[in-house]
C-alpha angles and dihedrals in degrees: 000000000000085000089058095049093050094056094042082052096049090037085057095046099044084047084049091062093049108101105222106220112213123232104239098168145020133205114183104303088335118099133215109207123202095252094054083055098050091044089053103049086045088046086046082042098050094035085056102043089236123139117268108262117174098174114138094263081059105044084054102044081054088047086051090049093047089056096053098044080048089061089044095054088043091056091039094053081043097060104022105246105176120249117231109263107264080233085069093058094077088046090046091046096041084053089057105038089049098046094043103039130039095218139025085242094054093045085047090050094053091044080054090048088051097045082237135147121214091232085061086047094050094042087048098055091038083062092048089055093040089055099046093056087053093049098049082042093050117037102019089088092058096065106092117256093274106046082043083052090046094047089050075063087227089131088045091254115163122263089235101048077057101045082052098057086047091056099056086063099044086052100047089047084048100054093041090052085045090054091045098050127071103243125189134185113195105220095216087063093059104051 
């Protein structure tokens, strides 16, 4: 019997230190969990050099954001959109860090100020780069012949003319995946 007890103790205190992380969000029969919010809006705040604002707007603006990079990633593994090699992800990083700190200790401080990993960092702008492509893949092929022309900037048209008529596609697709997936927002992860 003591034996018992002792196990039960030990299976409760091992289940005590495991940290319970709450569904926030789910797509489809994909969940969202709390954890992967907050990362995002730190990761959005950090990317954008904003201060680092939790609050429940922006909990939910980073859950919104999470759907709609979950559809992505559904429609990329559908149709087999290639992933960026994980090798490019130093590259991609180094490119960053170097365009966007003048030193390795004053990107580590703001990592530090962000409560980030490089490795977060890295995963997050892998993903950027992973979700461009598809977009120019994707959607690309949808602008008619003069505006893709345009976007090649053969006809010297701006690159953000171009990113713009991209965009209109990759909307439309998103609101019509978001009205075809069984999204839900859990309220207790928003207050």
């Amino acid at each position: 019997m003591r034996h018992l007890l002792l196990v039960l103790a030990l299976g409760f205190a091992a289940a005590a230190q495991n940290v319970i992380d709450r569904v926030a969000v789910v797509v489809g029969n994909q969940v969202i969990t709390e954890s992967e919010v907050v990362l995002e809006a730190r990761l959005t705040a950090f990317l954008n050099r904003q201060p680092l604002d939790l609050g429940p707007a922006q909990r939910r603006a980073a859950a919104e954001r999470l759907v709609d990079q979950q559809l992505i990633r559904n429609e990329m593994q559908v149709g087999g959109y290639p992933m960026p090699a994980q090798a490019e992800g130093d590259a991609i990083l180094r490119q960053y860090r170097q365009g966007n700190y003048t030193s390795l200790p004053a990107f580590r401080a703001a990592l530090a100020q962000y409560e980030l990993t490089e490795d977060e960092v890295k995963g997050r702008l892998l993903w950027q780069a992973a979700a461009l492509r598809f977009t120019e893949q994707r959607f690309r092929m949808s602008m008619p012949a003069a505006a893709a022309q345009s976007a090649g900037g053969s006809s010297g048209g701006s690159i953000d003319a171009s990113a713009d008529r991209v965009e209109d596609p990759m909307d439309a697709w998103l609101k019509q995946a978001r009205a075809g997936t069984r999204i839900q927002f859990k309220k207790g992860a928003f207050q």
